[in-house]
C-alpha positions as CSV (number, residue, x, y, z in Angstrom):
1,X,85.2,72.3,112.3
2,X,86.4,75.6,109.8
3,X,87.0,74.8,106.6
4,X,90.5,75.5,105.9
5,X,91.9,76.0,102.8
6,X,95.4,75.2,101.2
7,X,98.3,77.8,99.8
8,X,101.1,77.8,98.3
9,X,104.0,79.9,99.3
10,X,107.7,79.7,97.3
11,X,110.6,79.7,99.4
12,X,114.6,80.6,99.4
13,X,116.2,77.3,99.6
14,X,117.6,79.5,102.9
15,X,115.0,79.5,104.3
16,X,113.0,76.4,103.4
17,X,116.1,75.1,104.9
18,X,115.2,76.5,107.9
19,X,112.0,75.6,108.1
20,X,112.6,72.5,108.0
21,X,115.6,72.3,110.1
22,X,113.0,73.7,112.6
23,X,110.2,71.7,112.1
24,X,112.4,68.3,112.5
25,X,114.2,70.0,116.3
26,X,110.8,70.6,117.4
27,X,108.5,67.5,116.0
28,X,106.4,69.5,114.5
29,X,105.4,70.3,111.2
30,X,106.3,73.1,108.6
31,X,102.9,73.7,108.1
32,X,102.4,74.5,112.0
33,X,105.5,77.1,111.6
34,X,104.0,78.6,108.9
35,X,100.5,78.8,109.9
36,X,102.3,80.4,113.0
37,X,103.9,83.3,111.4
38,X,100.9,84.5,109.4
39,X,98.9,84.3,112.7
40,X,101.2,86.0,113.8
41,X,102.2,88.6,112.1
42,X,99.2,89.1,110.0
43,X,97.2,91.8,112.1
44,X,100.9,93.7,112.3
45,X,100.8,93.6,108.2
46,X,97.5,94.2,107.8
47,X,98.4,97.9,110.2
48,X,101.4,98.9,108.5
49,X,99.5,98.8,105.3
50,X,96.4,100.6,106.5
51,X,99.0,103.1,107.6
52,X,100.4,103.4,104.4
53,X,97.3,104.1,102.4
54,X,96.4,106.5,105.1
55,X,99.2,108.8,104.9
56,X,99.5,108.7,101.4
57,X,95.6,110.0,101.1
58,X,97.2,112.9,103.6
59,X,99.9,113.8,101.1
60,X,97.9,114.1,98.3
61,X,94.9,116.5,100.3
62,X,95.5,120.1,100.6
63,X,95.4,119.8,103.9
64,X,97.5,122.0,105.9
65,X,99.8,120.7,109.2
66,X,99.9,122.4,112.5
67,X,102.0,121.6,115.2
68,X,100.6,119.5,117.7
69,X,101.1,122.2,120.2
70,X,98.4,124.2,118.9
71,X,95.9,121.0,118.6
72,X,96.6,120.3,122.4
73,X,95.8,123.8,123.2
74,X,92.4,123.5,121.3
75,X,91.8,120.4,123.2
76,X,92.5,121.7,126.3
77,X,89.9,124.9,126.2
């Protein structure tokens, strides 16, 4: 069995509200619906931020841009 670990996450009273209201129609707990979302969308974060630091390293080259028209056409010799 994986050795889990705990955290602690603050919430909007909205939203712990939620959570909760959630967890009690369902029978299970909040833990299991936050566990869920970080599953979830933790890949999806983890992208978006790659993303992020890869287009800022872009902006700050001197790299020029060419349209993608021309890279096609090298691709296609």
């Amino acid at each position: 069995m994986a050795i889990t670990k705990p955290v602690s996450v603050r919430l909007s009273p909205d939203v712990e509200k939620r959570l909760h209201a959630l967890a009690e129609a369902t029978g299970r707990t909040a833990t299991f619906y936050v566990k869920e979302a970080i599953e979830v969308h933790l890949e999806e974060l983890e992208e978006r931020y790659w993303a992020d630091k890869v287009v800022a390293r872009w902006e700050n080259s001197d790299q020029k841009t060419r349209p993608a028209s021309e890279l096609w056409a090298e691709l296609n010799l």
